[in-house]
ROSE-4610 file (N, C-alpha, C; in Angstrom, 1 decimal, always signed):
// ROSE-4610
residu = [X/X/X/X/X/X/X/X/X/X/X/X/X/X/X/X/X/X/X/X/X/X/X/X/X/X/X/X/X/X/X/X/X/X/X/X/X/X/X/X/X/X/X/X/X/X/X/X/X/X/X/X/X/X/X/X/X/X/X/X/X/X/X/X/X/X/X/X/X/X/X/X/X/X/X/X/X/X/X/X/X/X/X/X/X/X/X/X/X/X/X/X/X/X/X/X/X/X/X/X/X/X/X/X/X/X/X/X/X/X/X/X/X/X/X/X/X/X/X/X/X/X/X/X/X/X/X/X/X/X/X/X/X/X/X/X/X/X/X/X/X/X/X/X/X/X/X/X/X/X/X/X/X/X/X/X/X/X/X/X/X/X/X/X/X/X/X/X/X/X/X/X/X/X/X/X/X/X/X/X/X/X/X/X/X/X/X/X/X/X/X/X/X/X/X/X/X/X/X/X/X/X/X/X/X/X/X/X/X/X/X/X/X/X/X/X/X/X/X/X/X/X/X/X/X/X/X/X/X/X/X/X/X/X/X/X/X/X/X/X/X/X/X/X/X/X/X/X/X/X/X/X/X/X/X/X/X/X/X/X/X/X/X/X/X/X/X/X/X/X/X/X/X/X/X/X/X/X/X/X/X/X/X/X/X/X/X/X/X/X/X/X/X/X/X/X/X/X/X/X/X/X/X/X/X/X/X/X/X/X/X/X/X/X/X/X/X/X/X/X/X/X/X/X/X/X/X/X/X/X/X/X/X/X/X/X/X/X/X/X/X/X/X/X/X/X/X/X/X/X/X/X/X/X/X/X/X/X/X/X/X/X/X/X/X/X/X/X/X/X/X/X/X/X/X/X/X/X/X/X/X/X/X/X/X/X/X/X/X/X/X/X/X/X/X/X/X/X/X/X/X/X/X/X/X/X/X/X/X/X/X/X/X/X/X/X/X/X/X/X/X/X/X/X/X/X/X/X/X/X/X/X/X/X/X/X/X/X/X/X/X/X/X/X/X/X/X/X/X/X/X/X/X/X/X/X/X/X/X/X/X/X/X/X/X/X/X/X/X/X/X/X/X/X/X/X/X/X/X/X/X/X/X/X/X/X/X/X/X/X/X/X/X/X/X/X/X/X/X/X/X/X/X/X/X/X/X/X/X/X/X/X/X/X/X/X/X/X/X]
num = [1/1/1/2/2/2/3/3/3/4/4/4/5/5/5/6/6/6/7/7/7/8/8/8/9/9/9/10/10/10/11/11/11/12/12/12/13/13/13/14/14/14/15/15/15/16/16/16/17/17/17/18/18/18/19/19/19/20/20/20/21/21/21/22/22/22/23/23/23/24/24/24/25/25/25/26/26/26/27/27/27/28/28/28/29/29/29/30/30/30/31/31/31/32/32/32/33/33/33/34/34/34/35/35/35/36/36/36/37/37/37/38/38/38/39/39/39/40/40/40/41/41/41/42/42/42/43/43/43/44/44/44/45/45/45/46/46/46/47/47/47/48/48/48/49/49/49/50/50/50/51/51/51/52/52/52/53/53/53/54/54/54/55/55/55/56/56/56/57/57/57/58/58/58/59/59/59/60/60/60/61/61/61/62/62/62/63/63/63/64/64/64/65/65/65/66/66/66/67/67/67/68/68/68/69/69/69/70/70/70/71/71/71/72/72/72/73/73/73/74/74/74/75/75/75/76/76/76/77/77/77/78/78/78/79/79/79/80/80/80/81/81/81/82/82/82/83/83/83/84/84/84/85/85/85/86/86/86/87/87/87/88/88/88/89/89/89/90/90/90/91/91/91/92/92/92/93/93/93/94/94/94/95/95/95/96/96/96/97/97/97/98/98/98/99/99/99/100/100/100/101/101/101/102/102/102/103/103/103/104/104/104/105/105/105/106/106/106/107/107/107/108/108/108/109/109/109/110/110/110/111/111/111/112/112/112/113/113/113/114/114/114/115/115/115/116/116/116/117/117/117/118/118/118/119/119/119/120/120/120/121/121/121/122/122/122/123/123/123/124/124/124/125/125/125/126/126/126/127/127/127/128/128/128/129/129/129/130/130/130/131/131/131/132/132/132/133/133/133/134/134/134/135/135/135/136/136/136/137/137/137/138/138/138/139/139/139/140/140/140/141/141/141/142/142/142/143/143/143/144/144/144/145/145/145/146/146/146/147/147/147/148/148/148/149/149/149/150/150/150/151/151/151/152/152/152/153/153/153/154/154/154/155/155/155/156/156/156/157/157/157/158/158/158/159/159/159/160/160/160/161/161/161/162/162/162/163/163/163/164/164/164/165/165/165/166/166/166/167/167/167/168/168/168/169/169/169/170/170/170/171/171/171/172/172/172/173/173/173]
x = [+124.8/+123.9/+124.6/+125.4/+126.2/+126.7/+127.7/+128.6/+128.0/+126.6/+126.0/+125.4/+124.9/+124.4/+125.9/+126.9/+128.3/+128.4/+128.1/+128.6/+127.9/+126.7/+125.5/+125.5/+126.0/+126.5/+127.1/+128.3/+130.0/+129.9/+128.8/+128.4/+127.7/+126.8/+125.9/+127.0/+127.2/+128.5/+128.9/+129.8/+130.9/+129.8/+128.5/+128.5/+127.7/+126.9/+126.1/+127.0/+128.1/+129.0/+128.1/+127.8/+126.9/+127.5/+128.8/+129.7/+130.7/+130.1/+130.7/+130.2/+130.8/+130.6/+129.9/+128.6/+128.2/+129.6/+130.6/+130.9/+132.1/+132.3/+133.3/+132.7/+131.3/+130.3/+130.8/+130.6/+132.0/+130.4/+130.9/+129.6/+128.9/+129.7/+129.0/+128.4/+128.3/+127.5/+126.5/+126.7/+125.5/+124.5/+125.2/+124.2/+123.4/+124.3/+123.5/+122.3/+122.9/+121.6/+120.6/+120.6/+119.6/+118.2/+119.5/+118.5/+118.2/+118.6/+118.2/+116.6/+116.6/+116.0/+114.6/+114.7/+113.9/+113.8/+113.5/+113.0/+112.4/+112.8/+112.2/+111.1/+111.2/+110.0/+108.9/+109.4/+108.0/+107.5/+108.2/+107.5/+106.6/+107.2/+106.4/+104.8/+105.0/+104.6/+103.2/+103.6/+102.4/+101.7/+101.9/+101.2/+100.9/+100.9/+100.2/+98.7/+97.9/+96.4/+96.9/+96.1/+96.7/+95.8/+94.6/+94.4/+95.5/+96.4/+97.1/+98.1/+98.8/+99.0/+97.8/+96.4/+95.9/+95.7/+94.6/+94.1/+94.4/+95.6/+95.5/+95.3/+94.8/+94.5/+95.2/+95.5/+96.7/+97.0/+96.6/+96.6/+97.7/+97.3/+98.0/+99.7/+99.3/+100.9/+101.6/+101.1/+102.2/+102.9/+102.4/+102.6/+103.8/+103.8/+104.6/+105.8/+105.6/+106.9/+107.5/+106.9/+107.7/+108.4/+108.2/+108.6/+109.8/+109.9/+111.3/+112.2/+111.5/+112.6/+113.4/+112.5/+113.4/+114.3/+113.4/+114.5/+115.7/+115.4/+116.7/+117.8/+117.2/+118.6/+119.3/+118.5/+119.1/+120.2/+119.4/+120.2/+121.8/+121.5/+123.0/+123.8/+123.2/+124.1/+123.5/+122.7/+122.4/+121.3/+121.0/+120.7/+121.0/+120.8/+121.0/+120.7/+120.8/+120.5/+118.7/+119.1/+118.1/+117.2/+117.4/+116.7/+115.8/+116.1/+115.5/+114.3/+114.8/+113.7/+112.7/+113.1/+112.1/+111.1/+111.5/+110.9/+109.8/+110.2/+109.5/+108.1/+108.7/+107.8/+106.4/+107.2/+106.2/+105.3/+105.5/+105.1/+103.8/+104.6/+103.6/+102.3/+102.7/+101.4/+100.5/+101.1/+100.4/+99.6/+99.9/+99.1/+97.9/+98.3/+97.3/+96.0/+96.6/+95.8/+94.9/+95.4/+94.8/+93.6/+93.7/+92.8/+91.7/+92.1/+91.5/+90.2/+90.8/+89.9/+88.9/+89.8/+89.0/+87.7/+87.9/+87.2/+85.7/+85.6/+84.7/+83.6/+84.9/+84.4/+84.7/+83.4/+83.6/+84.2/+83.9/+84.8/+86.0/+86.2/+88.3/+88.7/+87.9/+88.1/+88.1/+87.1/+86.8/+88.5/+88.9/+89.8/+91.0/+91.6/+92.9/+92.8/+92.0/+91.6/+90.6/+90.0/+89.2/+88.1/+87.4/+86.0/+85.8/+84.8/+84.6/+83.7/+84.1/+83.5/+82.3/+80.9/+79.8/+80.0/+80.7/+80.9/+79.8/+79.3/+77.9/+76.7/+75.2/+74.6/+73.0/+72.7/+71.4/+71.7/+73.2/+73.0/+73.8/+73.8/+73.8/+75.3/+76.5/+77.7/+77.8/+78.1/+77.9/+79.4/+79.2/+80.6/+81.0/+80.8/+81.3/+82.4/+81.5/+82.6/+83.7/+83.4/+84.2/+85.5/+85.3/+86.2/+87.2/+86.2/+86.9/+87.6/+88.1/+88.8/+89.6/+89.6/+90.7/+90.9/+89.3/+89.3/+88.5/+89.4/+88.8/+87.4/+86.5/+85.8/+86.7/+87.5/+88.5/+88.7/+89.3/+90.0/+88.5/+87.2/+86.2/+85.9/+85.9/+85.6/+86.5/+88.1/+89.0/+88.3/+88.0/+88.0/+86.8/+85.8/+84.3/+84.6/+85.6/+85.8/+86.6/+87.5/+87.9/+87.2/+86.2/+84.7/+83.6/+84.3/+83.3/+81.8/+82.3/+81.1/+81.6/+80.6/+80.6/+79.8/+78.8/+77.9/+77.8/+77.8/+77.8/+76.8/+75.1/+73.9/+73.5/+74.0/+74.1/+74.5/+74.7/+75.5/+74.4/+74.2/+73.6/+74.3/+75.5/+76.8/+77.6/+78.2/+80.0/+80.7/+81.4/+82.4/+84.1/+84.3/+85.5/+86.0/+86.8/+87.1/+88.0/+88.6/+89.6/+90.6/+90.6/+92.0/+91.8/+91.4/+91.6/+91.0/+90.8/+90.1/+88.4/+88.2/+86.6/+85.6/+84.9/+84.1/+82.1/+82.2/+80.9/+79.5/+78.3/+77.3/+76.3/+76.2/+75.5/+73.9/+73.3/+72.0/+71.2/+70.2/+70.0/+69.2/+69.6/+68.7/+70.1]
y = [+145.6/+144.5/+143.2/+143.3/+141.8/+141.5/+142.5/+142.3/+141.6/+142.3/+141.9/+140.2/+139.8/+138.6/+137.4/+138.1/+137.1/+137.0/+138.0/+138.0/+137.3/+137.4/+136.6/+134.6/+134.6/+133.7/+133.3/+133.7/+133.0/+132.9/+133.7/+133.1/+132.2/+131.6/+130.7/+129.7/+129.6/+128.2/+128.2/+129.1/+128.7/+128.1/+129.0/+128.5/+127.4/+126.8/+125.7/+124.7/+124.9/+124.0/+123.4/+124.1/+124.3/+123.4/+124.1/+123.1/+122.0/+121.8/+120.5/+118.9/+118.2/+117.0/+116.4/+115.4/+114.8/+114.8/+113.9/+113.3/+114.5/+115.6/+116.3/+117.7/+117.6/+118.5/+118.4/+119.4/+119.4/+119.8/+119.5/+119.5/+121.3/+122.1/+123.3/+123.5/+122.3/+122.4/+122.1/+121.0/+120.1/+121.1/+121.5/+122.3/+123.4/+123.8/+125.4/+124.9/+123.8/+123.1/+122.8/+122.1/+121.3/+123.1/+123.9/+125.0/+125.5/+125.9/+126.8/+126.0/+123.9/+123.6/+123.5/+123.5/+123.3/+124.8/+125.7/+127.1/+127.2/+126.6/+126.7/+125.8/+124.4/+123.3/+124.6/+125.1/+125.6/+126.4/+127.4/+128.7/+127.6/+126.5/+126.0/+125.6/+124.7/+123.8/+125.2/+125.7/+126.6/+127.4/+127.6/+127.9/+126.7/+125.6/+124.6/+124.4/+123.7/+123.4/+122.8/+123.4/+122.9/+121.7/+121.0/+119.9/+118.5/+118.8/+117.1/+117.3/+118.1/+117.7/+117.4/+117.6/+117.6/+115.3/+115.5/+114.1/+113.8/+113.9/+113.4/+111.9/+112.1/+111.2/+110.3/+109.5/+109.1/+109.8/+110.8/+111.7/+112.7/+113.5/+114.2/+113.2/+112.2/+111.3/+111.3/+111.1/+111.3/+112.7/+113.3/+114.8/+114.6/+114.4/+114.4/+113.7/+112.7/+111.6/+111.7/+112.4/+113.1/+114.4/+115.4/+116.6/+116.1/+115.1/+114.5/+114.0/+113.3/+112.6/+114.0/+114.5/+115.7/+116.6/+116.8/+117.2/+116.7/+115.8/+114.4/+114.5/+114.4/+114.2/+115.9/+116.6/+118.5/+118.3/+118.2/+118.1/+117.2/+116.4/+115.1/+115.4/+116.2/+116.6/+115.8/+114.8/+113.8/+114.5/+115.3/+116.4/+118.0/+118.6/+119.7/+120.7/+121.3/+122.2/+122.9/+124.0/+125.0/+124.3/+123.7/+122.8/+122.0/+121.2/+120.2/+121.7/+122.8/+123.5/+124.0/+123.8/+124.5/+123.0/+121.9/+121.0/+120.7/+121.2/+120.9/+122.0/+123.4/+124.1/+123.6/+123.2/+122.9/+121.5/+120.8/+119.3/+120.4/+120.8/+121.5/+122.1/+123.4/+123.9/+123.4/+121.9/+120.5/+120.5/+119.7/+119.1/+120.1/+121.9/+122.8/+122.9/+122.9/+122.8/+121.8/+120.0/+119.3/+119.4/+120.3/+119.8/+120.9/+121.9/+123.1/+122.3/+121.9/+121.1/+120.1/+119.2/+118.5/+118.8/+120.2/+120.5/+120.9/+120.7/+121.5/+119.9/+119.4/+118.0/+116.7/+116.0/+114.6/+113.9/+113.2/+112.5/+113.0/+114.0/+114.6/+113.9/+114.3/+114.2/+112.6/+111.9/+110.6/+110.0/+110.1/+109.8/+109.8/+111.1/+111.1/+110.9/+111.2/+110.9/+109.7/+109.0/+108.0/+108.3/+107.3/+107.6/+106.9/+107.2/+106.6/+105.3/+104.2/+103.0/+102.8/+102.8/+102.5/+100.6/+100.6/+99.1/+98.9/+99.6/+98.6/+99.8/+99.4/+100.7/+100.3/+100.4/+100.2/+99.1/+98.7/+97.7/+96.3/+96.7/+95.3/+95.7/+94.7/+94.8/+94.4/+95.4/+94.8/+94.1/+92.8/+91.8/+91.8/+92.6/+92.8/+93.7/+95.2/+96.4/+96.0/+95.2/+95.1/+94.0/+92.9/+92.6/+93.2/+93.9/+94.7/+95.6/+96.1/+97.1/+96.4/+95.1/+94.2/+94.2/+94.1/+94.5/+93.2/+92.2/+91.1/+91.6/+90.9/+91.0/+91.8/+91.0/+91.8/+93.1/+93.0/+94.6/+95.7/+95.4/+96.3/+96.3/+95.0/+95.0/+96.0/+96.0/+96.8/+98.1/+98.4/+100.4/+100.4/+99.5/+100.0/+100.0/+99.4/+99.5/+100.9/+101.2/+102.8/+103.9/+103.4/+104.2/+104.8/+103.3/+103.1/+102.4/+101.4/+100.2/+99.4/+98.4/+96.8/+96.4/+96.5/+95.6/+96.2/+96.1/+96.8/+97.0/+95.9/+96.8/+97.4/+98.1/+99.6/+100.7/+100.3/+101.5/+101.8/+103.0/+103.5/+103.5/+103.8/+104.0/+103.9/+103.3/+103.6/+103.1/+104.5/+104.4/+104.1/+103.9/+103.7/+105.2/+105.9/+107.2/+107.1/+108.1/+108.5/+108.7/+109.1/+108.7/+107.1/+106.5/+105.4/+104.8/+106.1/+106.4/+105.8/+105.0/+104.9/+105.6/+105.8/+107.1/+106.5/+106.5/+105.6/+106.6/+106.7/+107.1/+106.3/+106.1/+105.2/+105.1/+104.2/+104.2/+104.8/+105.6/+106.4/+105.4/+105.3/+104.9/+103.9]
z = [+105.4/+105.6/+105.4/+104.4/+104.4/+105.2/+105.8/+106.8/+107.8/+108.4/+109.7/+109.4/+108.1/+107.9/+107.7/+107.4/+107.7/+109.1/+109.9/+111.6/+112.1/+111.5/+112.2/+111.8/+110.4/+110.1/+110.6/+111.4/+111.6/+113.1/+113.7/+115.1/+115.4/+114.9/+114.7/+114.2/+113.6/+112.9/+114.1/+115.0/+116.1/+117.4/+117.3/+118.4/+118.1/+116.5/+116.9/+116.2/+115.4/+114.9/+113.6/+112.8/+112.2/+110.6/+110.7/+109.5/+109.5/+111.0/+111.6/+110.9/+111.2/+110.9/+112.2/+112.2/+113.9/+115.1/+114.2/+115.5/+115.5/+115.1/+115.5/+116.4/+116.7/+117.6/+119.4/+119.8/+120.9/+122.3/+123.3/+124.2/+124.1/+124.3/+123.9/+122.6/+121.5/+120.4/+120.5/+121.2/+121.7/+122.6/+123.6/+124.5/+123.9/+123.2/+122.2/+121.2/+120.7/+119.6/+120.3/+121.9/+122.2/+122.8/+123.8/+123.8/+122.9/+121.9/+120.6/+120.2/+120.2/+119.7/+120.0/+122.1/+123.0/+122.5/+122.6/+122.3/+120.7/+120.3/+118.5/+118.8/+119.1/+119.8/+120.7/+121.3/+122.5/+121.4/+120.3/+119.2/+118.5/+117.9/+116.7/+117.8/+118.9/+119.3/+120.3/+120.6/+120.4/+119.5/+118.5/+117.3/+116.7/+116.8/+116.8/+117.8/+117.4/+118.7/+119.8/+120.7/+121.8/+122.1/+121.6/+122.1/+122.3/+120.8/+120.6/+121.5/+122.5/+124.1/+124.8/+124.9/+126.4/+125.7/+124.9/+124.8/+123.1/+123.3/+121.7/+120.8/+119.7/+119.2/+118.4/+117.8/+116.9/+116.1/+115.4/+114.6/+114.8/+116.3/+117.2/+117.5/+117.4/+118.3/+117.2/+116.0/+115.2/+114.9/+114.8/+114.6/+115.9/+117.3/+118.4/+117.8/+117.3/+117.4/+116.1/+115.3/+113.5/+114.3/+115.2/+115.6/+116.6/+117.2/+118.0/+117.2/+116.2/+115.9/+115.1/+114.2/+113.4/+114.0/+115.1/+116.4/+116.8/+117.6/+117.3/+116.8/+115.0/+114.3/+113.9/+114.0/+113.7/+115.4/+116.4/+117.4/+117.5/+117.0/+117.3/+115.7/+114.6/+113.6/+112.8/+112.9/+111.7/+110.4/+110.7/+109.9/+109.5/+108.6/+109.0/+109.8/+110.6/+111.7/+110.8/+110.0/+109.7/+109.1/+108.0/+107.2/+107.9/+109.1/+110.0/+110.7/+111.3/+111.8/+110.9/+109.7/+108.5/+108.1/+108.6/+108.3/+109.7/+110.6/+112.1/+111.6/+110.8/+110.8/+109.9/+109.3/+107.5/+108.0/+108.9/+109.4/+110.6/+111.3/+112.4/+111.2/+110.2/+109.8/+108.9/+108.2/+107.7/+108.3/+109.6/+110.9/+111.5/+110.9/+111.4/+110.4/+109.1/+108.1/+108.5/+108.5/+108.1/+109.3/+110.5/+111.6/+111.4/+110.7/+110.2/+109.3/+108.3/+107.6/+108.0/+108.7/+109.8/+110.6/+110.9/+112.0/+111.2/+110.0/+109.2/+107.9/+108.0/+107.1/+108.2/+108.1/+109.0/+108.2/+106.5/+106.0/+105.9/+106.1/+106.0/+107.8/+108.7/+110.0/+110.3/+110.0/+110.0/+109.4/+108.3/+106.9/+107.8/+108.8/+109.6/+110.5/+111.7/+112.7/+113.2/+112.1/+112.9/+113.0/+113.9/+114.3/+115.5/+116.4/+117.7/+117.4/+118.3/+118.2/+118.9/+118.9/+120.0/+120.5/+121.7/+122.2/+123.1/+123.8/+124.6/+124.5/+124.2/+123.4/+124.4/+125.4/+126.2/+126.9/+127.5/+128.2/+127.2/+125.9/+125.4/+124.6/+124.5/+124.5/+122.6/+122.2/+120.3/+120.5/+120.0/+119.6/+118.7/+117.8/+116.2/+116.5/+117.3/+117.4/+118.6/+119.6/+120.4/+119.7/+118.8/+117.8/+116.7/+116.4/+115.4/+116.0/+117.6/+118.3/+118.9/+118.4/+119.1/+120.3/+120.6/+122.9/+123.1/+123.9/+124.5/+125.7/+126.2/+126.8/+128.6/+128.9/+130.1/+129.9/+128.8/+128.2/+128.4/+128.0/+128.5/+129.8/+130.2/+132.1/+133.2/+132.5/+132.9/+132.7/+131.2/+130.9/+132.0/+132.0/+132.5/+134.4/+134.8/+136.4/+136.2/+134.9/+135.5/+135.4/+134.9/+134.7/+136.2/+137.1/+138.3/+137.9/+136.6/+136.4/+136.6/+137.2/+137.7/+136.4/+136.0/+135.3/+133.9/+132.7/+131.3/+131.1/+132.0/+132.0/+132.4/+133.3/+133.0/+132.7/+131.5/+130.5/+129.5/+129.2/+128.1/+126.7/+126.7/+125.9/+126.5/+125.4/+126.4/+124.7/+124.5/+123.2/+123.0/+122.5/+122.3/+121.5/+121.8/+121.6/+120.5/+119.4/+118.7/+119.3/+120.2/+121.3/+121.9/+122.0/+122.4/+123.5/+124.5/+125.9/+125.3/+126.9/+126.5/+127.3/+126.2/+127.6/+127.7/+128.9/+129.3/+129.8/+129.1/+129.9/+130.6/+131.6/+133.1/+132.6/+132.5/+132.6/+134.1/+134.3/+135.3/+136.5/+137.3/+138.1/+139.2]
């Protein structure tokens, strides 16, 4: 059993340059780390929820842009190779937990993720919430034409989302 965990060892070192120093990592280190890492990214990144690809919220983007960069630096040597994947892992089942939790408590959910803003509520445009979302009057006229509204009286609702997206219900008629 030793034997095989040194072979397995001393192949991995040659081929990911594993006891290399960054800048002494030669292009076939590079290539092997980036697939090895692109294949560790798709294992982790599906056992992760699949919503924080489809619309994710800030919540979700970080979790994206902590998993690159750690990637990143395992890939170019500025980290350690195993260590950086054990850290991709441990960041990924955080982010599972915390949505787990989430999904059960609104103050836990509310706390990481936010909460949706109500910006126009029967027609009538609240100027507090639309201030407080740091959305000039344009910046709504813009979301509400990609909505397919001309006039904000007729909106019943229209929120400002946890993703950022605004999402509008039409007064009927």
């Amino acid at each position: 059993m030793e034997k095989l965990f040194h072979f397995i060892s001393a192949t991995a070192d040659a081929a990911l340059g594993l006891s290399l120093k960054a800048e002494d990592l030669g292009y076939g280190h590079m290539a092997a780390r980036a697939l090895l890492m692109y294949l560790i990214l798709i294992a982790v990144i599906r056992g992760a929820k699949k919503r924080f690809l489809g619309q994710p919220s800030a919540f979700d983007m970080i979790l994206v842009i902590v998993l690159g960069s750690i990637a990143a630096r395992a890939m170019t040597g500025g980290a350690l190779y195993f260590p950086s994947v054990l850290a991709l892992v441990v960041i990924v089942a955080t982010h599972w937990i915390f949505s787990f939790i989430a999904r059960d408590s609104l103050w836990f959910s509310n706390l990481i993720k936010g909460h949706p803003t109500v910006l126009i509520e029967n027609g009538d445009i609240n100027r507090n919430a639309l201030r407080d979302a740091h959305m000039s009057d344009d910046d709504l006229d813009e979301e509400l034409r990609q909505q397919g509204v001309r006039d904000p009286h007729r909106v019943a609702e229209a929120r400002l989302e946890r993703s950022g997206k605004l999402s509008v219900i039409k007064t009927r008629g």
